[in-house]
C-alpha positions in Angstrom: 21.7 14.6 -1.1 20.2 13.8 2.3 19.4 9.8 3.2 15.6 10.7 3.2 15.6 13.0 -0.5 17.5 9.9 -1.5 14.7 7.4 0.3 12.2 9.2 -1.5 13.3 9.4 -4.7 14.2 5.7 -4.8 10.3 5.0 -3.9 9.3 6.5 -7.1 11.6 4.7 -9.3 9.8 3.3 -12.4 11.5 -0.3 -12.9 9.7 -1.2 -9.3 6.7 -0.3 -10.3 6.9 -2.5 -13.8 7.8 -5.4 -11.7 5.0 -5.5 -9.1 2.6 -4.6 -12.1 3.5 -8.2 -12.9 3.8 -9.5 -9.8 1.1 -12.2 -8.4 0.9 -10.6 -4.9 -0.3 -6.9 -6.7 -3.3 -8.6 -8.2 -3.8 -10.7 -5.3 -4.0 -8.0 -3.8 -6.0 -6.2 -5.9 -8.7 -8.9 -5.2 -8.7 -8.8 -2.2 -10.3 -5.4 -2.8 -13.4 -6.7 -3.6 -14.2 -6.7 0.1 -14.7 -3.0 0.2 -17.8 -3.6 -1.8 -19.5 -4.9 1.3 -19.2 -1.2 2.7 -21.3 1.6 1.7 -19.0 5.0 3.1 -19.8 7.9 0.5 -17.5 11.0 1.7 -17.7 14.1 -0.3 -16.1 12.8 -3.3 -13.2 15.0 -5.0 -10.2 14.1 -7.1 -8.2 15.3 -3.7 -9.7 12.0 -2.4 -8.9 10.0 -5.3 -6.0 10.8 -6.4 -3.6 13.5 -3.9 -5.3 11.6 -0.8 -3.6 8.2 -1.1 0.0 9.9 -3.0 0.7 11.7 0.3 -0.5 8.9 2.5 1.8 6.8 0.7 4.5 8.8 0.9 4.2 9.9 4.9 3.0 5.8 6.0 5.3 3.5 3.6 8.0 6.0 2.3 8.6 7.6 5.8 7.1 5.5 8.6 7.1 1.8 7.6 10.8 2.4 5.8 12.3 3.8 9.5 10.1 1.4 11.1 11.4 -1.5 9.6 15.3 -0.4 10.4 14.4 -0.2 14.0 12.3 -3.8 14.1 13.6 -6.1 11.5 11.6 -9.3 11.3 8.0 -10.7 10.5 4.9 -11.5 11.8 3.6 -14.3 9.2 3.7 -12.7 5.9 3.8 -9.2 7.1 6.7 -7.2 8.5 6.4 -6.1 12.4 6.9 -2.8 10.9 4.1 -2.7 8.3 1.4 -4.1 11.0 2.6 -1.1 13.5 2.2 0.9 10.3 -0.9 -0.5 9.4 -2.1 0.1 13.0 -1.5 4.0 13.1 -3.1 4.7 9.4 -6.1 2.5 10.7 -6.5 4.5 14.1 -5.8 8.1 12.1 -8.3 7.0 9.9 -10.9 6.9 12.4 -10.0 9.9 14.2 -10.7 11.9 11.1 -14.0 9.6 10.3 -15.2 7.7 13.3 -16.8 5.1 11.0 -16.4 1.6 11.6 -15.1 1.4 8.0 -12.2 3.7 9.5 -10.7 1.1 11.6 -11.1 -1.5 8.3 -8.7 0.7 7.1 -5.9 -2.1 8.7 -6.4 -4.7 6.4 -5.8 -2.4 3.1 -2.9 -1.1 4.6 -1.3 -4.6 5.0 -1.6 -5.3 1.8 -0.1 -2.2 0.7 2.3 -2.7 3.2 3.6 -6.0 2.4 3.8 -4.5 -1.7 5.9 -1.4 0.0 8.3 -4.3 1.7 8.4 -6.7 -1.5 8.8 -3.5 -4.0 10.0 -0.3 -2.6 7.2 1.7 -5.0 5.4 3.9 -4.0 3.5 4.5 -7.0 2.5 0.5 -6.9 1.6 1.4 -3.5 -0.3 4.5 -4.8 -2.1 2.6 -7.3 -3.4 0.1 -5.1 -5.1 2.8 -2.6 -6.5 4.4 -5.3 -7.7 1.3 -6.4 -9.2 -0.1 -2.9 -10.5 4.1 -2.3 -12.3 3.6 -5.9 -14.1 0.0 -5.1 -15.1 1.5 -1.4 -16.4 4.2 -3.3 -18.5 2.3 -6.3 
């Protein structure tokens, strides 16, 4: 099997998941959330959005572009990796291509966060979970 069918299977084992379930960071995390109820942004609402929206972002930002990114520039900036805040970066800015909200460009600080889960865990369902978590309270 390839490196990257290997990369992605890996990112949806289950015992990773399990662990940052339990971990202190996911539900810090998780509270951190509670920002995005400051926003009001109401797109059409769909389960697309809730649920295949953040799966295939997850996939393509952490699984694909952080993971390569982070082979290429080891190292950290504070608690993040160099490769999560570029990361971070591009989902914020294609984020606000596609809406050219303000709330767009917020995107950044979510995607740390699920970032710095993606470095600790290697899961992209925890990962997942999360977005679907932060796209729910923007949504509430």
């Amino acid at each position: 099997m390839s490196s990257l069918g290997s990369e992605l299977l890996a990112a949806f084992r289950l015992q990773p998941f399990w662990l940052g379930l339990r971990d202190r960071w996911f539900w810090l995390c998780c509270a951190c959330g509670i920002c995005g109820l400051f926003f009001d942004y109401r797109p059409g609402i769909s389960p697309f959005f809730f649920f295949a929206a953040p799966l295939l972002e997850e996939v393509t930002w952490r699984v694909l572009c952080q993971a390569e990114l982070e082979k290429l520039l080891p190292g950290k900036f504070l608690l993040f990796s160099r490769a999560n805040v570029i990361t971070s970066c591009l989902f914020a800015l294609t984020h606000v291509i596609f809406a050219p909200h303000v709330v767009s460009l917020l995107t950044f600080f979510p995607s740390l966060c699920i970032g710095f889960l993606w470095t600790r865990f290697r899961s992209a369902l925890l990962c997942t979970l999360l977005h679907i978590y932060y796209n729910a309270i923007l949504l509430w």
